[in-house]
C-alpha positions in Angstrom: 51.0 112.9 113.9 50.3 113.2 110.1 48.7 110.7 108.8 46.9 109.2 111.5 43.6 109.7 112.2 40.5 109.4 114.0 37.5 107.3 112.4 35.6 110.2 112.2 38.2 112.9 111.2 39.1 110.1 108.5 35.8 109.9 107.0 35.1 113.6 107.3 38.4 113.9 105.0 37.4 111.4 102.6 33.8 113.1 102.2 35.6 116.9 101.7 37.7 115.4 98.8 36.4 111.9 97.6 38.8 113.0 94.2 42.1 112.9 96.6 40.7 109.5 98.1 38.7 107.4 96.0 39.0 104.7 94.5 40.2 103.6 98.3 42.1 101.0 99.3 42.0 99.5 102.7 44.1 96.6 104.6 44.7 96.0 108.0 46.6 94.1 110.8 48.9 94.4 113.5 51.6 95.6 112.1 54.1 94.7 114.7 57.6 95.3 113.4 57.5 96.3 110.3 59.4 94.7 107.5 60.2 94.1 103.8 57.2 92.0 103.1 55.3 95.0 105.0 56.4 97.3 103.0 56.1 95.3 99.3 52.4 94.7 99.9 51.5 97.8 100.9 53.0 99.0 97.5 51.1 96.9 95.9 47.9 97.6 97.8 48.3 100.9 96.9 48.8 100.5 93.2 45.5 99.7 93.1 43.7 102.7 93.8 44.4 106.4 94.5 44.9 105.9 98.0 45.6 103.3 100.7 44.2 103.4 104.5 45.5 101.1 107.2 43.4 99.9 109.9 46.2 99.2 112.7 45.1 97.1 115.5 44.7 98.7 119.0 47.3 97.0 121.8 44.4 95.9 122.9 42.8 94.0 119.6 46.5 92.7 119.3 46.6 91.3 122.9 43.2 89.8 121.8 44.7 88.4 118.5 47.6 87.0 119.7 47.6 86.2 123.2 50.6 85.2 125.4 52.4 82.4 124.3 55.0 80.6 126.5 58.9 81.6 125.7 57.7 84.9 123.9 57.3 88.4 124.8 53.9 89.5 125.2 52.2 91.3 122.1 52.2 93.9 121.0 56.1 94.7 121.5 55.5 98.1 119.9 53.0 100.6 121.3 50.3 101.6 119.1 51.0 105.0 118.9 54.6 104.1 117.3 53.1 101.3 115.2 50.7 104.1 113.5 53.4 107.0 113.2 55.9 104.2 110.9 53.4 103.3 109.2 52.2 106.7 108.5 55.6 107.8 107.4 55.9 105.3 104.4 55.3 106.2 100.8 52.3 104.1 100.3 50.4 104.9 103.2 47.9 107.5 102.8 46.4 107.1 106.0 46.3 105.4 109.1 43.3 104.2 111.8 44.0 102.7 114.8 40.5 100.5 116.1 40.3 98.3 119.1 38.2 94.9 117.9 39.7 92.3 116.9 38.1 92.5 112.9 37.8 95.5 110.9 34.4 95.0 109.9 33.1 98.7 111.6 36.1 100.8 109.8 35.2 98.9 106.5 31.4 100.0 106.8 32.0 103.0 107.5 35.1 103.7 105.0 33.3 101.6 102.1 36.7 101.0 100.6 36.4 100.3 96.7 39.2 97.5 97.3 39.9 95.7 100.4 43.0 93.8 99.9 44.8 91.0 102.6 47.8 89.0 102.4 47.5 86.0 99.9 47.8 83.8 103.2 44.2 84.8 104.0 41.5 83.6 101.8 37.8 85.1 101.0 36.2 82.2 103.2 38.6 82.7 105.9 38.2 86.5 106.1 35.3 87.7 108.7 35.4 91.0 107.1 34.0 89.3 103.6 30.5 89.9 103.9 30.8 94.0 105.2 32.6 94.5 102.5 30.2 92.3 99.5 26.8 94.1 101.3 27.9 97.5 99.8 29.9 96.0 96.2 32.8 96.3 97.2 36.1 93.9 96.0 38.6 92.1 98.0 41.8 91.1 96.9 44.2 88.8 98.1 47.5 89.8 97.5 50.9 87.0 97.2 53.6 87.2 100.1 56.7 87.8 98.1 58.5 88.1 101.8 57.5 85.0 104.4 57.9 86.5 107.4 56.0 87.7 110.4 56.9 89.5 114.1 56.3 85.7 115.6 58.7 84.4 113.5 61.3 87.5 113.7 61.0 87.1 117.6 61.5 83.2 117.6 64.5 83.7 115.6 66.2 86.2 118.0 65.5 84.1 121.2 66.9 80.7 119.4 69.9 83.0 118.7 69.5 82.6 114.5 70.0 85.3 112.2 67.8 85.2 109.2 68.4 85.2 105.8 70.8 88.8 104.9 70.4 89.9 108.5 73.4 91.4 110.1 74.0 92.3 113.6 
């Protein structure tokens, strides 16, 4: 798959041509099924740098994130493996990493991302990955939702029968 990489075939990549990489901008997450508000701040987390890098959640870290949760499907609903290669495939997305804890704290030592950027729901004090990224200067911005949605709420509105808002069949 293009696009997706190892940690370490990542950061040899990023070490071979820091000028196609850096300045480096990393977000992460689950990544479920992706949609609008997917897309829009990934734009945006790229316009701040020369390149963006997704840390995806493992099935695993996901199952760990978001355990069972009665009247839902389990989590993730989309392997890994196809969360990575959409991702991959989308303008903004320079890169992806799939890691299996439940924070991205390891990929953000050993990326050292200039900007680390999470959804404007999030917020510096709330974010375990704060500190790994302030110990080497890096900067973390929150960035708005313009689209409120998430998988959780996608899924509930398919299993109450409701379409959302401009959703057809």
């Amino acid at each position: 798959m293009s696009g997706v990489y190892t940690l370490s075939q990542l950061t040899e990549a990023i070490a071979t041509a820091p000028q196609q990489w850096r300045p480096l901008v990393f977000t992460n997450g689950c990544f479920d099924l992706i949609h609008a508000g997917h897309v829009r701040y990934l734009e945006v987390a790229k316009s701040r740098g020369r390149s963006l890098v997704v840390g995806l959640n493992s099935d695993r870290s996901v199952r760990q994130i978001k355990p069972p949760k009665d009247g839902f499907p389990p989590r993730p609903l989309i392997p890994e493996s196809q969360r990575a290669e959409v991702l991959a495939a989308l303008r903004a997305v320079d890169g992806v990493v799939i890691f299996s804890q439940t924070t991205a704290i390891e990929l953000i030592e050993a990326l050292q991302p200039e900007i680390y950027i999470k959804g404007g729901d999030y917020t510096i004090s709330t974010l375990p990955e704060t500190s790994a990224v302030e110990a080497y200067g890096g900067r973390i911005e929150l960035v708005k939702i313009e689209i409120p949605t998430s998988t959780t709420a996608i899924v509930d509105r398919i299993l109450r029968g409701r379409g959302g808002e401009g959703e057809r069949g």
